[in-house]
C-alpha positions in Angstrom: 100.9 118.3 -44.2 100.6 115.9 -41.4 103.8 116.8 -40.0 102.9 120.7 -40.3 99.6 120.2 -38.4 101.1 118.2 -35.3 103.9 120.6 -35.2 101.3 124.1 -34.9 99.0 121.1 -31.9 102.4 121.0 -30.2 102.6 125.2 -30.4 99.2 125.5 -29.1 99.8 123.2 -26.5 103.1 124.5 -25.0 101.4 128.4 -25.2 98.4 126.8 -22.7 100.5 125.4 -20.5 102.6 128.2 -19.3 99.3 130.6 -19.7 98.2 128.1 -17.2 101.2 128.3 -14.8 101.4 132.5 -14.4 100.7 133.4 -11.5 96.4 134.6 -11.4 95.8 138.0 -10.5 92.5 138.0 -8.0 90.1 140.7 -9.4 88.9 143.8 -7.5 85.9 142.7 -5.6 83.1 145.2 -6.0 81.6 147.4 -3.2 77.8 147.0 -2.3 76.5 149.8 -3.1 74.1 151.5 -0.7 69.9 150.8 -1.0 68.5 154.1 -2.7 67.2 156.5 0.0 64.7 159.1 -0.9 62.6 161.6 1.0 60.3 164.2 0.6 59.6 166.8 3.8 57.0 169.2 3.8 56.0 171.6 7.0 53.6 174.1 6.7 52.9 176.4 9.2 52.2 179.7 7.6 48.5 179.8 7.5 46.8 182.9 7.3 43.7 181.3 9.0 45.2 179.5 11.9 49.6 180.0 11.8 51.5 177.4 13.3 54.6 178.0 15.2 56.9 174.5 14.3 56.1 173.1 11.3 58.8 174.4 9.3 61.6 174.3 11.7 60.7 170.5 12.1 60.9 170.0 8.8 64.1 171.7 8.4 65.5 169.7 11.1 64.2 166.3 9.8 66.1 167.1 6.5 68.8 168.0 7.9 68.9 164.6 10.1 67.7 162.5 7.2 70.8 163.8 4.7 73.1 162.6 7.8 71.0 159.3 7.4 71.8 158.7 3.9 68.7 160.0 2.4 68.1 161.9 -1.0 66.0 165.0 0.7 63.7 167.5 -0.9 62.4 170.1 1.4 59.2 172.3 1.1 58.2 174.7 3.5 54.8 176.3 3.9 54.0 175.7 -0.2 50.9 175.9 -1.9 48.7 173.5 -3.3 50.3 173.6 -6.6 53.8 172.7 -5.5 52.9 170.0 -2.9 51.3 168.5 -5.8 54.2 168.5 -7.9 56.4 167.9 -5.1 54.8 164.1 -4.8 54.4 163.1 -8.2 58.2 163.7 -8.3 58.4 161.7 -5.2 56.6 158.7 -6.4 59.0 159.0 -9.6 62.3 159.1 -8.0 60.8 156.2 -5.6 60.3 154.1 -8.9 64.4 153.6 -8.7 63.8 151.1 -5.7 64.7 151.5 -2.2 63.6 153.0 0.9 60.7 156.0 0.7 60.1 158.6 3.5 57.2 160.9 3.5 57.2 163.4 6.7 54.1 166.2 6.8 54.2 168.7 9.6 51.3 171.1 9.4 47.4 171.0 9.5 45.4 167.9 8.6 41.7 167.7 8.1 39.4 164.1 8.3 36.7 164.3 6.1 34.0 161.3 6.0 37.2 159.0 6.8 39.6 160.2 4.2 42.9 162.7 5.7 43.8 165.6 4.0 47.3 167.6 4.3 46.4 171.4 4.2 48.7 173.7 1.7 49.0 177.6 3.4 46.9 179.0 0.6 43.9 176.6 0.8 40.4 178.7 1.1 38.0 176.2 3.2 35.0 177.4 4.2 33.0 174.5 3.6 33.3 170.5 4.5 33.3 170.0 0.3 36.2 172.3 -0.2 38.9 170.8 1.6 38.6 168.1 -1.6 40.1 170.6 -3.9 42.0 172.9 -1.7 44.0 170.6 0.0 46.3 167.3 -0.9 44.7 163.9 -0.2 47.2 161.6 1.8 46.0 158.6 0.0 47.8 160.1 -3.0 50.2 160.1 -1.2 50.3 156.4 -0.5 49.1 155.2 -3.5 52.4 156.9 -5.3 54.3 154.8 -2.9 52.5 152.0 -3.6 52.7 152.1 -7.3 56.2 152.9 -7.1 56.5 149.2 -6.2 60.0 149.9 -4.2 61.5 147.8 -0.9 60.3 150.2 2.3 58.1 152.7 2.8 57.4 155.3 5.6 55.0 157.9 6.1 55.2 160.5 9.5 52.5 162.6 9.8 52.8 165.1 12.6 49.2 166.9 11.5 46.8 165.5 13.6 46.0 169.3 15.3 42.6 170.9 16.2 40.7 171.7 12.6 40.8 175.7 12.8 37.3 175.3 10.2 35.4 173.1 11.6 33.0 175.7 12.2 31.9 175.0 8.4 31.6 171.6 8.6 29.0 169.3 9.3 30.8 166.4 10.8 32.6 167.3 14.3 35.5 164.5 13.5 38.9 165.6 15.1 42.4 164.2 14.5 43.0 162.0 11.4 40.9 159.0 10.5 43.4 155.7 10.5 44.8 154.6 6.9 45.7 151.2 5.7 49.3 150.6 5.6 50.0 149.2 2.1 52.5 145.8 1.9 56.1 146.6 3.3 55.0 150.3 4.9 54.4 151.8 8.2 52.4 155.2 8.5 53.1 157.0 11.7 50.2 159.7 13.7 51.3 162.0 15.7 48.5 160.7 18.2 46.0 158.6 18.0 43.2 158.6 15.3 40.5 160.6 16.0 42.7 163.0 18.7 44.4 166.2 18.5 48.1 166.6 19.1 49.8 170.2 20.5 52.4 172.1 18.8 54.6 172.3 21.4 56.1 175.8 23.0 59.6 174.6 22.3 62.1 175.1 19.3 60.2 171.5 17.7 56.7 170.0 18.0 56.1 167.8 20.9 55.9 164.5 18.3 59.0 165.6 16.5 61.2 166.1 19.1 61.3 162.9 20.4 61.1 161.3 16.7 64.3 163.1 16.3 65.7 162.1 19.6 65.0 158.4 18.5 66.1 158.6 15.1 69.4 159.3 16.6 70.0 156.2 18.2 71.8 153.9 16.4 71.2 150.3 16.1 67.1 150.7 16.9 64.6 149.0 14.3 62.2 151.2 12.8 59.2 150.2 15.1 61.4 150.5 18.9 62.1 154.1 17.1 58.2 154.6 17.2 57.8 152.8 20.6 60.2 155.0 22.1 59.0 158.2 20.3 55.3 156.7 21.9 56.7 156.4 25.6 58.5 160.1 25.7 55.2 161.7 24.1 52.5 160.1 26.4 55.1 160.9 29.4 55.6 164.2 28.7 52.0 165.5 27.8 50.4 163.2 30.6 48.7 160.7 28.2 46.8 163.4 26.7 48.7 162.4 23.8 49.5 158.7 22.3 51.3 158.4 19.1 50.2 155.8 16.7 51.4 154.0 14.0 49.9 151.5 11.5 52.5 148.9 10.4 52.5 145.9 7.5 56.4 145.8 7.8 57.7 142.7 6.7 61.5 142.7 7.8 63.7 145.3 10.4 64.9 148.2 9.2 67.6 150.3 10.7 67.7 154.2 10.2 71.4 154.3 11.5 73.7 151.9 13.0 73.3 148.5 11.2 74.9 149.4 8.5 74.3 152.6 5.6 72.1 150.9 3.0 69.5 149.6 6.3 68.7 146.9 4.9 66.2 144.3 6.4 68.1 141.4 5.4 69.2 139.4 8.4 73.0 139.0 7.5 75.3 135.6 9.7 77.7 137.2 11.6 80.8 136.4 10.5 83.1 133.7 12.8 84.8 135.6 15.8 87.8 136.6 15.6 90.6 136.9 18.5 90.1 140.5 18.9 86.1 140.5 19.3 84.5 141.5 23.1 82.4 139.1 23.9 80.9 140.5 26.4 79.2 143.4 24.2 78.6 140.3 21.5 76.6 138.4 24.6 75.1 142.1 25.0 73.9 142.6 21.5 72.4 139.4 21.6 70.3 139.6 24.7 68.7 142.8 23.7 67.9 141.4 20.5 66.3 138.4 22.3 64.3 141.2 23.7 63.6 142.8 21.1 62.3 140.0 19.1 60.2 139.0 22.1 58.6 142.1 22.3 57.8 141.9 18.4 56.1 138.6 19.5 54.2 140.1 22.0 52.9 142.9 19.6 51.7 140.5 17.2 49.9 138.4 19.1 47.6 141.2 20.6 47.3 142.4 17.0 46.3 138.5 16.0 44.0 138.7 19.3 42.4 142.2 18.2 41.7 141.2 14.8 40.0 137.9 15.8 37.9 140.2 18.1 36.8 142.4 14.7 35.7 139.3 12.9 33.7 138.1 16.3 31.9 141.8 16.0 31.7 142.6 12.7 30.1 139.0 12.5 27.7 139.6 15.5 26.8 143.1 13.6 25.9 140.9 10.2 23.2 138.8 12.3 21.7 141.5 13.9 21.4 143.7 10.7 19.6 140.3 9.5 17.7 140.2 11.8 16.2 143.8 12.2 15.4 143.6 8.7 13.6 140.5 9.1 11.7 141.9 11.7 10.8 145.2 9.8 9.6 142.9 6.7 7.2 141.7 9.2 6.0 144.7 10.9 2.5 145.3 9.6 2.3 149.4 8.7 1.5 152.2 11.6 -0.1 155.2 11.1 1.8 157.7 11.0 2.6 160.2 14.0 0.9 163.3 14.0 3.0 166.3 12.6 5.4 167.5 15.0 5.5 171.6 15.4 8.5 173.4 13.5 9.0 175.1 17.3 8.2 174.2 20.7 7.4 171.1 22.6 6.9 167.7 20.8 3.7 166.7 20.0 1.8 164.9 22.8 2.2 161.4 20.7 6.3 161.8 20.6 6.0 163.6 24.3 5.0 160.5 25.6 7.7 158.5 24.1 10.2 160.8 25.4 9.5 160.6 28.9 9.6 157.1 28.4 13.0 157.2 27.5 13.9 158.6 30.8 12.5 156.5 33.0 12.4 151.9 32.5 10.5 151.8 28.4 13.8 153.1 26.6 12.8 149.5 24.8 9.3 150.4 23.8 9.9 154.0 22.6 12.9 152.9 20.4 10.6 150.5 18.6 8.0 153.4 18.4 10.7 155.9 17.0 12.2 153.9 14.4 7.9 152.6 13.2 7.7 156.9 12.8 11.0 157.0 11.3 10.1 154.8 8.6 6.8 155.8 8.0 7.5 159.8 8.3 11.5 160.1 7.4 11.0 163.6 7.3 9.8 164.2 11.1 12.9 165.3 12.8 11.4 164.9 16.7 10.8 161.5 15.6 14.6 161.1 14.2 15.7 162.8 17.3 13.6 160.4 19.9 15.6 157.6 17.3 18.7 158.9 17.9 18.1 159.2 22.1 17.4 155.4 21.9 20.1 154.3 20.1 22.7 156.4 22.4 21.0 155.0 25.4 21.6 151.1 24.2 25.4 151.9 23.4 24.5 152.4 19.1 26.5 155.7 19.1 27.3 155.2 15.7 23.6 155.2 14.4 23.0 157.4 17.0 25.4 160.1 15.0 23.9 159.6 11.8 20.3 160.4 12.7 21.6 163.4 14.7 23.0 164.4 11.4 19.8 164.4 9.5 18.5 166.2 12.0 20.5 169.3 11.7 20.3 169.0 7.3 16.5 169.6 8.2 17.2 173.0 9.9 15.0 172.1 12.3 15.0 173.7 16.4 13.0 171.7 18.6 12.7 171.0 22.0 13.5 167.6 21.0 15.9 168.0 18.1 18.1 170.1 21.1 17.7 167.3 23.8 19.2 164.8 20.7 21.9 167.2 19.5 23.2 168.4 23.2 23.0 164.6 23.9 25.3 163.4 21.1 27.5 166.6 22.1 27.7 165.7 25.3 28.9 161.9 24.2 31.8 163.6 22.2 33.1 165.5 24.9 31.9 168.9 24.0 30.5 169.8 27.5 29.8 173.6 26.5 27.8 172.9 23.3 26.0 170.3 24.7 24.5 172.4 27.9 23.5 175.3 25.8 21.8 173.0 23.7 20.3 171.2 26.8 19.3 174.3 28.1 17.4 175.7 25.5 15.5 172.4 25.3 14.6 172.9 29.0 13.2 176.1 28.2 10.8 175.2 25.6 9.4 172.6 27.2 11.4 169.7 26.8 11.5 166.6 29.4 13.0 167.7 32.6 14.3 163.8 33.6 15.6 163.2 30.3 17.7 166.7 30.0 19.0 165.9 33.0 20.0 162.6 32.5 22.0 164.0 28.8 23.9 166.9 31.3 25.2 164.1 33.6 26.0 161.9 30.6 27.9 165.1 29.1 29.6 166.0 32.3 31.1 162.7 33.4 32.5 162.7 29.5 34.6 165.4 30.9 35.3 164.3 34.3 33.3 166.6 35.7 31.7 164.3 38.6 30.7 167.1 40.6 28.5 168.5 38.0 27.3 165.2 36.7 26.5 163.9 40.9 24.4 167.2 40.6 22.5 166.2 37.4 22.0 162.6 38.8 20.4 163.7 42.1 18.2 166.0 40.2 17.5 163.1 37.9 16.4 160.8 41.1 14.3 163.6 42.7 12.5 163.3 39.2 12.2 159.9 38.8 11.4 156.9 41.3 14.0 154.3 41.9 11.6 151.5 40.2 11.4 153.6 37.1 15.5 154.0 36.1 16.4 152.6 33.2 19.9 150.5 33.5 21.4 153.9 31.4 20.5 155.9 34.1 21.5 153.0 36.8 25.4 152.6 34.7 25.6 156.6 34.7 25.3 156.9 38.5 27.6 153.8 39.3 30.1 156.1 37.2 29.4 159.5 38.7 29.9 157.8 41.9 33.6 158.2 42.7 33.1 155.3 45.3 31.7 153.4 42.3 34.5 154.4 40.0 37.4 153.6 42.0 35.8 149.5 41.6 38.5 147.1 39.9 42.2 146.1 40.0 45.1 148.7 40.7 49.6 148.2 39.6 51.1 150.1 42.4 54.3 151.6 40.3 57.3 153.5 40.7 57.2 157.2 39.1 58.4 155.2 35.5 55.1 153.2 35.8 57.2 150.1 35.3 54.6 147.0 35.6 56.5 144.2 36.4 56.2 140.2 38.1 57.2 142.0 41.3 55.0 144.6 41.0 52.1 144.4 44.2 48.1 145.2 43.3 45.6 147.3 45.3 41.8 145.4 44.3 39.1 147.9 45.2 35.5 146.4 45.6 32.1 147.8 47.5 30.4 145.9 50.3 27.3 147.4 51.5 27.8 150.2 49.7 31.1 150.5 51.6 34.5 150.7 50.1 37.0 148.2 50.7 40.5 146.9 49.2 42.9 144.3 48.8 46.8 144.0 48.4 48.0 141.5 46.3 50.5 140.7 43.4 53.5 139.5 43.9 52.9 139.7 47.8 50.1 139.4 49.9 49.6 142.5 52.3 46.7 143.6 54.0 44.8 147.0 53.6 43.6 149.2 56.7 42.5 152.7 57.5 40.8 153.3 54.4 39.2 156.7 53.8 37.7 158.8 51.3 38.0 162.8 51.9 36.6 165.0 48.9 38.6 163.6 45.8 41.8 162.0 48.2 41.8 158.6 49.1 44.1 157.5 52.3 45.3 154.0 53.0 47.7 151.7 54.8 49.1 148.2 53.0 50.7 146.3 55.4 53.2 143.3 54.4 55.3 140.7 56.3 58.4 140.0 55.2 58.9 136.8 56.9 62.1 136.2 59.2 62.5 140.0 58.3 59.7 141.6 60.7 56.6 143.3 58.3 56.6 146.9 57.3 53.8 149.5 56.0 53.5 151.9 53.6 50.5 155.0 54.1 49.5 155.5 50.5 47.8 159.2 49.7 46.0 158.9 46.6 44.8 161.8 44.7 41.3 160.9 42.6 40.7 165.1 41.3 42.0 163.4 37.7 41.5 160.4 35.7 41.1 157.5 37.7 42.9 155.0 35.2 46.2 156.8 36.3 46.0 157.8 39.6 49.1 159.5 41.3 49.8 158.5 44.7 52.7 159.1 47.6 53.5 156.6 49.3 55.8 156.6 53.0 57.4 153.6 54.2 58.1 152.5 57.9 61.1 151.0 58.0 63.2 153.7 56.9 60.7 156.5 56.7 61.4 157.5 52.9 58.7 159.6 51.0 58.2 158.5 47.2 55.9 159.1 44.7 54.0 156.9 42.0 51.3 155.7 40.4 48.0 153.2 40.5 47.0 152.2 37.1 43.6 150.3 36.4 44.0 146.6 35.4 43.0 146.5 31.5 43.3 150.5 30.9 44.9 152.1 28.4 47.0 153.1 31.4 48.2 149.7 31.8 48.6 148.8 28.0 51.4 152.1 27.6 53.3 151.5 31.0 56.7 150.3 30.8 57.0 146.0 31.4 59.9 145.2 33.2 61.6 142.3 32.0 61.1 140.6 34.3 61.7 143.3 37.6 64.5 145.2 37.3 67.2 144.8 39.9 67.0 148.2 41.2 70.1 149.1 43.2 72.5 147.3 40.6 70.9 149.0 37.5 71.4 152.4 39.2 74.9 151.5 40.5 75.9 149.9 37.2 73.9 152.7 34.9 71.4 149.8 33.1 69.9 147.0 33.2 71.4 145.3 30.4 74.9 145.2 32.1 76.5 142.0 32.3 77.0 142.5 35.8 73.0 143.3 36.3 72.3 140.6 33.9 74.3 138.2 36.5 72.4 139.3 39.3 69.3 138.6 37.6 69.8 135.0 36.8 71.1 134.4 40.1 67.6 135.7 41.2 65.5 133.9 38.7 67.5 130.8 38.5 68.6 130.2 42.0 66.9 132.7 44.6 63.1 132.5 43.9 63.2 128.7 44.3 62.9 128.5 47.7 60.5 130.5 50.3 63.5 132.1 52.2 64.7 133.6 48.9 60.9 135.0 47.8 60.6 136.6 50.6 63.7 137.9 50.6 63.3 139.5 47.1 60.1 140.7 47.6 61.4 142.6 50.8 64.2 143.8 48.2 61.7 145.1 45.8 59.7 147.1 48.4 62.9 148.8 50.0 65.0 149.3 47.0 63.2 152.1 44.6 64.4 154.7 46.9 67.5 153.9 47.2 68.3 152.8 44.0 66.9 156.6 43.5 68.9 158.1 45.8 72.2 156.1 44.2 71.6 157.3 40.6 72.2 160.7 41.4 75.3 160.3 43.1 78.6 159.3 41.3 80.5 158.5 44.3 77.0 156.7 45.7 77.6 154.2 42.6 81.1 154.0 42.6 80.7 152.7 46.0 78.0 150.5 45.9 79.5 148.8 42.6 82.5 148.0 44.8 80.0 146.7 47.7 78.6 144.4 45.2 81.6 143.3 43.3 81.7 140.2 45.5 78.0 139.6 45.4 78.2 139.6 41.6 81.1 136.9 41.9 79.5 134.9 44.3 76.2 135.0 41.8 77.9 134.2 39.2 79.5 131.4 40.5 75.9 129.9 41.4 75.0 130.4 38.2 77.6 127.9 36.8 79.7 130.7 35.1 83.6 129.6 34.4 85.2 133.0 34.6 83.5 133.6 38.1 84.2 130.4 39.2 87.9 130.7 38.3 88.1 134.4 40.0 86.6 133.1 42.9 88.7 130.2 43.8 91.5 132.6 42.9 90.3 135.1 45.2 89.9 132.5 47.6 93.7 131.0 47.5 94.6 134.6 47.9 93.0 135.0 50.9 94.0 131.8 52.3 97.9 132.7 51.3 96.9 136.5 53.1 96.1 134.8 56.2 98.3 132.4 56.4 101.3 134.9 55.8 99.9 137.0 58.4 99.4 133.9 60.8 103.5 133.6 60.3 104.3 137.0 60.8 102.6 136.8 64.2 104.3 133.6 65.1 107.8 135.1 64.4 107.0 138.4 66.4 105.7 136.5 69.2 109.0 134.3 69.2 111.2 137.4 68.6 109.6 138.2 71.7 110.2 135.6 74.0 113.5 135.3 73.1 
């Protein structure tokens, strides 16, 4: 028995051993498989109310980008209610799977008391409370994705066009109202909230064709996609369009180019092997230092703008508290005498609205909101209200009262002056002067209608109309009586007035960079007079203002390189945040055009930043200004130039001279062929100073051969000249 057992232990034994010594067979490694991608694209544009030329070509052409993307797609084009309903309950199944959604809407889109609502092409609106059950909500929308509880989600909604029935609804809201993006989403607008966008005149929408322009680009993060999309839309349409997006991203995600599956993930680079290019490795690095400081810059003015919300929305809290304290305490006023249904205000409210054109805007609000409270039914009262509050900057009150106003069906001299004045506020120019008008003609306050038409016209830019209204304001009134309303409007309509503040002279690009000079317009005596400043000091001369052109010389020295002028034409018929000049230099007597944008504007906020100032000539020679010969230059500037005065002043001569040249070079091939070869030893010489090995190496090798050049040529002479003698 014992000898039976050790013999099968010494089997067992043996039989693990030589398992043990075959030779393992590694097993397959399994592929990643790629993150889930799932879309759903909808473009409407057959509408029998109000067609729409590109909405379903831009959906077509989103799907068909998106299935090159990876993406699951399902199309609609111009559906029904019924089927875009069906179509996104299906989408917020499939999303359930995980992965990345994408929602893309091309078509009409209403904003109704701050909810957006995609229109189907058989919805039947002919009242603000149908579009709640004719068309889809877009927070259904959302809240699909949200429950779907998957990685990444997108929303593009290129419907933010004029609403073709607002003349059934109350509210006179345009655009779409913004949305909260939920955790790990991004919703993109086709403009900003609140605006209109245009449909274009080509084969896509205006918004879509640069969204599928950027989607192309491989290697670009979600947001730069939208930033870029941003920067060709407000370039091409003149600002009169700005995309927007709302974003609670909480990683980068890359449509193509980092991979299939996009995934957010930041993955280690794996060691470098013998065959890898450095030099697009640096590359790739440096723009995503870039782009990660731009991300930093974007969040901080987010950080900076929601700190300003709590200041306000803290500031609003105590002065709600204390206008209801002070109501609790008010003791009871009679109330008003009954104003007409037709007609002039009664003499009571009469009074009270003259004062609101002239220095007692103060006193009459206080009287207005007493009537309001004790007579909530008495719509010149309401209206006198609403007059107030748009006078002290309360536009928001001011719109609701205005509101009540027209549910009482009431027409009143007053009730007109308060509905052409909040008309006027929202840019409406028409509307508000027939309202205006009318009010004039039954009797309404001459100062006051005046005052609301040159309120309404400088909405609009129209400063010639609204100067007109003002002077026939002041004929009315004595200086002693404005108000500070009346005194802010005419400092506006004033195109002296107007031009007031700080200027970026920019290139055509509006490219704002530490280089970039500044033109600081301020009035003395009621005179008109300007500065130069930024990165160099200049001074201003020969200003003058002809109609709606402005003329001006800015003269700078350029130290031991003599001084030089440019004469600046500057055209003011437009909006005076972005004002398009053309500028001709001394030196060389070039002609180029460009732009001053206002310090603090919107303007300012969209223009491209240089990082820091580009180096003009050698991003044109060398086609952009992340080449690692540009790149060089650059550090040789910031690192070794700028830190003496010699080398300032001899950059900022560079940066005045160059933008025409470097102009003039980018459209030439053999002009940048031959400039690169001009600057080939500039770049070695720069990098050299910049402590680089490979330049240093290539220069002392250039060096030796140029020393072994001479120096064989110095021989040859010698023997010729002995060959001659002998």
């Amino acid at each position: 028995m014992r000898r039976g057992t050790a013999t099968l232990l010494c089997l067992l034994l043996g039989l693990l051993l030589v398992t043990l010594a075959l030779p393992q067979r590694p097993l397959p490694a399994q592929a990643a498989e790629p993150e889930n991608r799932i879309a759903l694209i909808i473009g409407n544009g057959a509408y029998k109310t109000a067609p729409l030329r590109n909405p379903a070509r831009d959906a077509q052409d989103m799907a068909a980008l998106l299935k090159s993307l990876g993406f699951s797609v399902t199309l609609k084009t111009d559906v029904d209610q019924k089927d875009m309903e069906e179509a996104v309950r299906q989408f917020g199944l499939n999303l359930r799977q995980g992965g990345v959604g994408l929602f893309y809407f091309a078509g009409h889109g209403l904003q109704v008391q701050g909810n957006n609502y995609l229109v189907p092409v058989d919805a039947r609106i002919q009242t603000e409370s149908d579009v709640r059950f004719e068309c889809l909500d877009a927070g259904r929308v959302l809240g699909k994705m949200e429950d779907a509880g998957n990685a990444l989600n997108i929303v593009i909604l290129d419907a933010c066009r004029n609403n073709p029935f607002s003349r059934g609804f109350r509210s006179a809201d345009r655009g779409l109202a913004e949305m909260r993006a939920p955790t790990g989403s991004i919703i993109a607008y086709a403009t900003a909230p609140g605006s209109v966008a245009s449909d274009g005149t080509g084969a896509n929408g205006i918004y879509t064709k640069h969204l599928l322009s950027a989607m192309r680009t491989p290697g670009l993060p979600i947001t730069d996609v939208f930033m870029r999309v941003r920067m060709g839309v407000v370039s091409e349409t003149g600002k009169k369009q700005v995309p927007w997006e709302s974003s609670s991203l909480t990683g980068y995600f890359y449509l193509s180019g980092d991979g299939k599956n996009g995934a957010a993930a930041t993955v280690s680079p794996p060691p470098a092997a013998p065959g890898v290019d450095l030099k697009a490795e640096k590359r790739r690095i440096a723009e995503e230092a870039e782009r990660l400081r731009r991300e930093k810059e974007e969040l901080a003015q987010f950080q900076a703008l929601q700190a300003e919300k709590q200041r306000l929305e803290a500031e609003r809290q105590k002065l709600l508290q204390a206008k209801q304290l002070a109501m609790a305490t008010r003791p009871k006023q009679p109330p008003p005498a009954a104003a007409p249904s037709s007609g002039a205000p009664s003499a009571q409210n009469a009074q009270y609205f003259s004062m609101l054109a002239r220095h007692g805007v103060g006193e009459a609000q206080r009287y207005f909101e007493g009537a309001v409270q004790a007579r909530p039914d008495d719509a010149d009262a309401r209206s006198g209200l609403a007059v107030a509050y748009l006078m002290t900057k309360r536009d928001a009150d001011a719109k609701y009262h205005v509101r009540r106003v027209e549910e009482s069906g009431r027409n009143t001299a007053a009730t007109r002056v308060a509905k052409g004045f909040m008309l006027g506020v929202e840019g409406q120019l028409t509307d508000s002067s027939y309202q205006l008008n009318r009010a004039l003609e039954e009797g309404a306050d001459r100062a006051l209608v005046q005052l609301a038409m040159a309120a309404a016209a400088a909405k609009k830019n129209e400063m010639d109309q609204a100067k007109k209204a003002m002077e026939e304001y002041r004929s009315l009134v004595p200086p002693v009586e404005e108000n500070e309303y009346a005194k802010e409007l005419a400092r506006k309509v004033d195109l002296q007035g107007r031009l007031v503040g700080t200027f970026f002279w920019t290139m055509e690009n509006k490219s704002i960079s530490a280089y970039t000079s500044t033109l600081t317009f301020m009035l003395n005596n009621e005179q008109l007079t300007a500065t130069a400043g930024g990165y160099g000091t200049g001074a201003v001369s020969n200003l003058k203002l002809t109609g709606k052109t402005l003329t001006l010389r800015v003269s700078y020295s350029m130290g031991i390189f003599g001084s030089s002028h440019y004469d600046l034409t500057c055209d003011l018929s437009g909006d005076l945040d972005t004002i398009p000049t053309m500028a001709r230099e001394s030196t060389f007597g070039q002609t180029w055009n460009g732009f001053l944008l206002r310090q603090g504007s919107m303007a300012q906020s969209m223009a491209y930043h240089a990082n820091p100032a580009e180096c003009f000539i050698a991003t044109a020679a060398y086609g952009g200004a992340w080449d690692e010969h540009v790149a060089t230059l650059r550090r040789f500037r910031d690192g070794v130039l700028v830190k003496s005065r010699l080398g300032r002043e001899l950059a900022a001569a560079y940066y005045r001279l160059s933008p025409p040249l470097a102009d003039a070079i980018r459209e030439r091939p053999v002009a940048r062929a031959a400039v690169r070869a001009a600057l080939a030893p500039v770049v070695l010489l720069a990098g050299a100073a910049n402590g680089q090995a490979e330049s240093i190496a290539w220069l002392l090798l250039s060096t030796a051969a140029i020393c072994a050049g001479m120096a064989y040529l110095a021989r040859r002479r010698r023997r010729t000249r002995s060959a001659g003698q002998t």
